[in-house]
N, C-alpha and C positions, 0 to 999 in steps of 0.2 A: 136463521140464527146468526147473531153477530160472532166472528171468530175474533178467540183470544189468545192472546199467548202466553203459557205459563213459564216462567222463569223461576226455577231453582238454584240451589247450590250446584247440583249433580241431575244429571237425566241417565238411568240406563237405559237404552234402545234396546236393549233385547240379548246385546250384546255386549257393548262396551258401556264402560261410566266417560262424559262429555259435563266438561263443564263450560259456563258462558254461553250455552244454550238454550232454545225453548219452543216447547213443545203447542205448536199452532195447533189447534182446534176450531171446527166448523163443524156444523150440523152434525156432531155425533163422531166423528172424525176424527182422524189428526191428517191436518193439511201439509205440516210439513215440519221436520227436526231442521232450525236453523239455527246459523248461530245469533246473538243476540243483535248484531250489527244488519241481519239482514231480514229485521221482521216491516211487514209494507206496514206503510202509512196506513192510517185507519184504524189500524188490531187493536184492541184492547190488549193492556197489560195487566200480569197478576203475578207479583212476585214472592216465590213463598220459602220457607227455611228449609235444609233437608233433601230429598234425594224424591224425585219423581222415576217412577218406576212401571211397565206394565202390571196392571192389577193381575193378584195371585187366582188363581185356579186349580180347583179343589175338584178332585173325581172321585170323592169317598167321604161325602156328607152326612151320618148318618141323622143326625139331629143338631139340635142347637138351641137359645133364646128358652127351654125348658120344654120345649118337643120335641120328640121322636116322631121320625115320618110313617114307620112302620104304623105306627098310633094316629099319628095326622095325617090320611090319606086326599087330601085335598088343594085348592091353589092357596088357602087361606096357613096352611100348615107349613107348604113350601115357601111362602113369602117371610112368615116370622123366619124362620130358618136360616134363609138367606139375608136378613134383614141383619139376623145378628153376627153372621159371618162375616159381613161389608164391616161392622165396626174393627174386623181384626185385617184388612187388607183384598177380603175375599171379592171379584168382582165376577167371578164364576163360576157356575158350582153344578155338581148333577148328586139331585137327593137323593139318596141310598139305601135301600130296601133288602134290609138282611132276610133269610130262610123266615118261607112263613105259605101260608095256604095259597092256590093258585089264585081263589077269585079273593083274595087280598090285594095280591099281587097285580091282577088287571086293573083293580081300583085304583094300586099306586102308579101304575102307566099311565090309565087315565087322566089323575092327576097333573102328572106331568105333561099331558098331551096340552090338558087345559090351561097349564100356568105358559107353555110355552104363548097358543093363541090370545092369552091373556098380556103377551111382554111382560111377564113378571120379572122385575129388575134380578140380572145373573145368572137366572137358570137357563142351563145350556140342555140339559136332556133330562135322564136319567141312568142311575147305574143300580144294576141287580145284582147282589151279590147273595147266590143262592136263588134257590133251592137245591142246584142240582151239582152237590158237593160230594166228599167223601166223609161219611160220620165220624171213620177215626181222627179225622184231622176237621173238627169242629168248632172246637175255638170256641165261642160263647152262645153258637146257633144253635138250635132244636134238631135234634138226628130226628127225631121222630116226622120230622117235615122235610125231609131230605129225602131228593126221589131223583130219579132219571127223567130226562126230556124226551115229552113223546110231540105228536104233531102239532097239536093243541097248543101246546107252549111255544113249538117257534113261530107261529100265527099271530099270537101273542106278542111276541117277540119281533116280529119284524113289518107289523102293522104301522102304516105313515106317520107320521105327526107328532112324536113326543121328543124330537131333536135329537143329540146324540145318545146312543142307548149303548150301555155298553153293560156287560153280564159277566161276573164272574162265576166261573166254572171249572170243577174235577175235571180234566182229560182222559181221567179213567174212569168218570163216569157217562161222559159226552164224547162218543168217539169223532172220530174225523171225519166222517161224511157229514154228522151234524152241525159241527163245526163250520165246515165249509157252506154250506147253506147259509148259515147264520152270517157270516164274512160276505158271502156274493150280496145278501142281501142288506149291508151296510152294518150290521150290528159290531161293532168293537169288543174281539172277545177276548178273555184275560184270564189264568189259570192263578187259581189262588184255592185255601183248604185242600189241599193234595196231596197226596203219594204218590204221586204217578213217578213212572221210572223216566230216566234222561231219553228213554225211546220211546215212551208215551209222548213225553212232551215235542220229543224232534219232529215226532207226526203231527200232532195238534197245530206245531208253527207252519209245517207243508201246508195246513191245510185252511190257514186264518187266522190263526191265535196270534196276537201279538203282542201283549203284556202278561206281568204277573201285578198279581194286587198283594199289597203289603208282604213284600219279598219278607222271608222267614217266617215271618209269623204264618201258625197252621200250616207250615210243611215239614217233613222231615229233615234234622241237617245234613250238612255235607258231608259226605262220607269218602276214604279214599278207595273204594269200587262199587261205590253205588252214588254218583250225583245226583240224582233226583233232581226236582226243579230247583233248586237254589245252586245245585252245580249248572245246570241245563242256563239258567238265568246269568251264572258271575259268566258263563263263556260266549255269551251270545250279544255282543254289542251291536245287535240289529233291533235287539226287543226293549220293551217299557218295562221300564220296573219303580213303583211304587215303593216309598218307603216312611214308616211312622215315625219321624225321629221327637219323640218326648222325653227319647232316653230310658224309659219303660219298658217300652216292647222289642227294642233290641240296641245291643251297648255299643258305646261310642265306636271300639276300636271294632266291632263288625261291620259298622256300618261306613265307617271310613275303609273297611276292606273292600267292601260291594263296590263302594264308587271310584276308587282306586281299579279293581278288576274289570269295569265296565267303562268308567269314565263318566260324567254328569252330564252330559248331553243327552241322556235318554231314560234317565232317571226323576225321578218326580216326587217331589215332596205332598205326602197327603197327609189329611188330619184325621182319618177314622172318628171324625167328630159325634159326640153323645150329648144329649140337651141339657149337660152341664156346662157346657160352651157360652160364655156368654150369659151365664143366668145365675144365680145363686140356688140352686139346686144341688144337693150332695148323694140322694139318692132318687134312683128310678127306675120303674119294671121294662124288662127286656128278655119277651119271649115267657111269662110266667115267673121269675125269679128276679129278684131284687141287685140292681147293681149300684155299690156306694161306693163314694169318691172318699179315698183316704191317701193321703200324702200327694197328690198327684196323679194317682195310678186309680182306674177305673176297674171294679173286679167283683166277681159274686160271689157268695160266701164261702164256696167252693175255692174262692184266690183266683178262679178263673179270671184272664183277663177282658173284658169287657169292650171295646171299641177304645176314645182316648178323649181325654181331657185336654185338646190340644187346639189353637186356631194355626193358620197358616204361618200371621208372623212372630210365634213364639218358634215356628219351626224354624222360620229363615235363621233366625237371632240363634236357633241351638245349633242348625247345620254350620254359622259362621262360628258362632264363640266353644262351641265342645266338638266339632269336629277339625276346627282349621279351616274350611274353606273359603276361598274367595268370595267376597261379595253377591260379584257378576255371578259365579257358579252358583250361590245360593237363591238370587232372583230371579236366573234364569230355568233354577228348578222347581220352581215356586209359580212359574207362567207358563215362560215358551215351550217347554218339554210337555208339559199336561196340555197345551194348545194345539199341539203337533202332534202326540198321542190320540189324541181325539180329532184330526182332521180339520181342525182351527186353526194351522199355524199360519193360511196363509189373510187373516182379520184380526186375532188377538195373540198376546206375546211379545208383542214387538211395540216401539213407538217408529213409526213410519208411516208415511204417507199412503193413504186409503186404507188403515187399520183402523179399528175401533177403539174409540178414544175412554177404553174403559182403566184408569188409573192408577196408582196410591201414590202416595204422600207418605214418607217415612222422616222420623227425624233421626238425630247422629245416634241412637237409643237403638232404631228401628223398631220405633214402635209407632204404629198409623196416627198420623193423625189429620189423614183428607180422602178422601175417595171419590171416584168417576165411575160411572156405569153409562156406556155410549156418549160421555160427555157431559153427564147430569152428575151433579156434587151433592 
């Protein structure tokens, strides 16, 4: 493959915004962040408006493009999905598989095992979130399909080939020996639908745990003698924490509290995405009950809230313009954090030399309008 170099306005490397630079590509690559004065002879040039950026990554797909994966357990189901995610910056993604029966569940592994062998453009693994939750703290899933993990499931669970897999789980309902298992055996596990107490959780991180998914939502709040995980979460700036920002699921000034108490470096912008993403779709079933899109906010009739009407870079765009934050903080949450949570940090998140030249294109809006997946547009 001929390398090119792209020249923007602005390049963030992962870290800083550089301007009069440009981002060399070769076979899937990037060869090298140089400045524009020292690209070799040879390279093709491509010069474009706007801010080149590593492409955003998403670890909470639920759907998108007008499918649910729950629903589309297949590579043809994970491709639309991600297909329609790419239009919003997304360059990788692990489909999302809320609380639902076991041998569904092995189907959507499956799935995912095949879309990997398959290079399905962006899918990086899989994420489970559920079955093995707490009911009281259930959010829009089925208690009735909510169960403890026996052997069978981490077998399931930590079987080769479906890339990164990562599960969200109660600590109070998965204790720490199974935990640990799950960590030795590479699975990334992450405490989200919980009550567990600030000593449930200090055990679950001894023992592997090391995110929460969608900090507040589905947990208890903070309390001043009882932290629980979201106290356990703003004090621990060693763990992941995921967070919705649609302004929905939690208000500006908590969430500018979270990242203030923790800091944005290990924090991770996710989109709890639902097959309204992307598609002209206002309602769709999830789990037996009807969930419709009214104002922005996804919810079942109950008002319950439902996953999120959200792509990545409507998140960048709210993290910078309703929370305040810097740029770099909001693109660096938007990549490198979710790259490095998942054990990626050291091929995507970054533009630097022998990283994967997986993209976006932003204009002064921030709103996409180019993308790369290993170099392909």
């Amino acid at each position: 493959m001929t390398a090119v170099a792209l020249i923007a306005d602005r390049i963030f490397d992962g870290a800083r915004l550089v301007a009069g630079h440009a981002a060399i590509v070769e076979d899937g690559r990037i060869a090298a962040l140089a400045p524009e004065r020292d690209i070799p002879a040879g390279v093709g040039v491509r010069r474009l408006a706007g801010t080149i950026a590593p492409g955003f990554i998403d670890v909470q797909v639920n759907g998108g493009g007008g499918v649910l994966f729950n629903d589309a357990r297949s590579v043809a189901g994970i491709a639309a999905i991600g297909a329609a995610h790419r239009r919003f910056g997304t360059t990788g993604f692990l489909p999302t598989f809320v609380t639902d029966t076991r041998e569904r569940m092995a189907e959507a592994i499956g799935a995912a095992r095949a879309a990997i062998a398959a290079a399905t453009p962006g899918v990086l693994g899989i994420h489970l979130e559920g079955p093995f939750l707490n009911p009281g703290r259930k959010g829009a899933h089925d208690p009735a399909l909510m169960r403890a993990m026996d052997a069978e499931d981490v077998a399931l669970l930590t079987a080769p080939g479906a890339g990164r897999v990562l599960v969200t789980l109660a600590p109070e309902v998965v204790g720490p020996e199974t935990i640990a298992r799950l960590a030795a055996a590479g699975v990334i596990v992450s405490a989200g639908h919980t009550a567990a107490s600030e000593e449930a959780i200090v055990a679950a991180r001894a023992a592997g745990l090391t995110g929460f998914t969608h900090l507040f939502n589905a947990m208890p709040p903070l309390a001043a003698r009882a932290p629980g995980p979201v106290g356990a979460a703003l004090a621990d700036a060693n763990a992941w924490a995921g967070l919705i920002v649609d302004l929905h699921h939690v208000a500006a000034t908590s969430l500018r509290a979270a990242i203030a108490a923790r800091g944005w470096q290990r924090t991770m912008l996710v989109s709890d995405a639902m097959p309204t993403v992307g598609s002209d779709l206002e309602r769709f079933t999830l789990s037996g009950r009807t969930v419709t899109l009214d104002g922005g906010r996804l919810s079942t009739d109950e008002g319950t809230l439902a996953g999120a009407n959200l792509d990545m870079a409507t998140a960048v765009r709210n993290t910078v313009d309703a929370l305040g934050l810097p740029l770099e903080a909001a693109l660096a949450m938007a990549s490198r954090a979710p790259a490095e949570f998942l054990g990626l940090g050291h091929e995507l998140g970054r533009i630097a030399p022998g990283y994967r030249a997986s993209l976006v294109l932003l204009d002064d809006d921030l709103r996409v309008t180019a993308t790369w997946i290993d170099g392909q547009g």
